[in-house]
Steps between C-alpha positions, in 0.01 A plus 500: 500500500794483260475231230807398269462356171722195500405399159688828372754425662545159426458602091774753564712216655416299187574792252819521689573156475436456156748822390777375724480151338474693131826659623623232602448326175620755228790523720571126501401536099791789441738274737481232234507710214841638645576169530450340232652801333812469702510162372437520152801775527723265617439246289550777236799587597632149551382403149695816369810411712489174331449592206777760486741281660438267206566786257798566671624177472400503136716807463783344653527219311426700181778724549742247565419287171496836351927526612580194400357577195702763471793306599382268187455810253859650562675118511331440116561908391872414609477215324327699178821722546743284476382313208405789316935639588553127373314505174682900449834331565456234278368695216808701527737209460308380251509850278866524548543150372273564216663888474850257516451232258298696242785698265678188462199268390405825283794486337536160446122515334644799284791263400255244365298629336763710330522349091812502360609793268332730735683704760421723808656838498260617804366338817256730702260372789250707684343280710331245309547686201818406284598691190747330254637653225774309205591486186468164252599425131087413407173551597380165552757471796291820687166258403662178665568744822201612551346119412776370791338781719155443456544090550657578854287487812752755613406758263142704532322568131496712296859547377552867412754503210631799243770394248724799306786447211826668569792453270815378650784610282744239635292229435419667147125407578164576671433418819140411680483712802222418732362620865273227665320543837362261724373423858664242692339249691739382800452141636261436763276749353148394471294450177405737294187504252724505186637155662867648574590317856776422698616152336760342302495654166364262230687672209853502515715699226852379432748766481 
């Protein structure tokens, strides 16, 4: 008589059972995993599309505030330009009208403050510096020149004077030589410390 045991059969059914449905399980487990992998991927990647759309469009607009900008920056350097040709061109006309008008007020200054029995033999100008050299019948009248200088706002201090005695045999007399140097101080010339500035002259000599 053959017997079967059903009951080891039916546990191997179970055992069976139970690993298929384990299977079954971890596979449905990985499924979602891959899923929600997938997903979180793509939502990933849309948040990165997004975001580097917006930094393009950041970009865009930055570059084109950055040209006009530029457009700005060369309009006000042109503008820099031509002002700074302007101010040149003005300052030019104004030194020639200075370079102009200066010898004759300089020698109308000389003439007033030039005392009478004093006269110039030599007029020498270097610059600013002038040079005058003469001849007069006294001393004194060197003294009032250089007072006459030194009272002009026209005239920088110190006067630098040397006085000599020469004999003229026509006359049948001495005669006070002198050499004086000074600076000149044109008009329109700022103040100085020593006060000498480009106004009307509050010391006039009478020739």
């Amino acid at each position: 008589m053959i017997r079967i045991n059903l009951l080891a059969v039916e546990r191997e059914r179970t055992r069976r059972r139970a690993t298929f449905q384990l299977a079954e399980k971890v596979t449905v487990a990985c499924s979602l995993i891959l899923v929600a992998t997938g997903v979180f991927i793509g939502w990933w990647y849309w948040t990165l599309s997004r975001q580097t759309a917006g930094l393009d469009h950041e970009i865009t607009v930055a570059q084109a505030e950055t040209t006009r900008l530029q457009v700005i920056i060369q309009r006000v350097q042109k503008a820099d330009e031509r002002r700074a040709q302007l101010e040149q061109r003005l300052g030019v006309i104004e030194q020639l009208r200075k370079s102009q008008s200066a010898p004759v007020h300089l020698l109308d200054e000389i003439s007033r403050v030039l005392p009478d029995a004093l006269w110039l033999t030599t007029f020498q100008q270097k610059g600013n510096d002038i040079t005058l050299e003469g001849r007069c019948l006294q001393l004194n009248a060197v003294s009032e020149l250089v007072n006459n200088i030194e009272s002009s706002v026209y005239f920088k201090k110190p006067v630098d004077v040397a006085t000599d005695t020469e004999r003229n045999e026509q006359a049948k007399r001495d005669l006070v030589k002198f050499t004086l140097k000074v600076q000149y101080v044109p008009p329109g010339t700022p103040a100085t410390p020593d006060g000498s500035a480009a106004r009307p002259a509050t010391a006039k000599a009478g020739k």
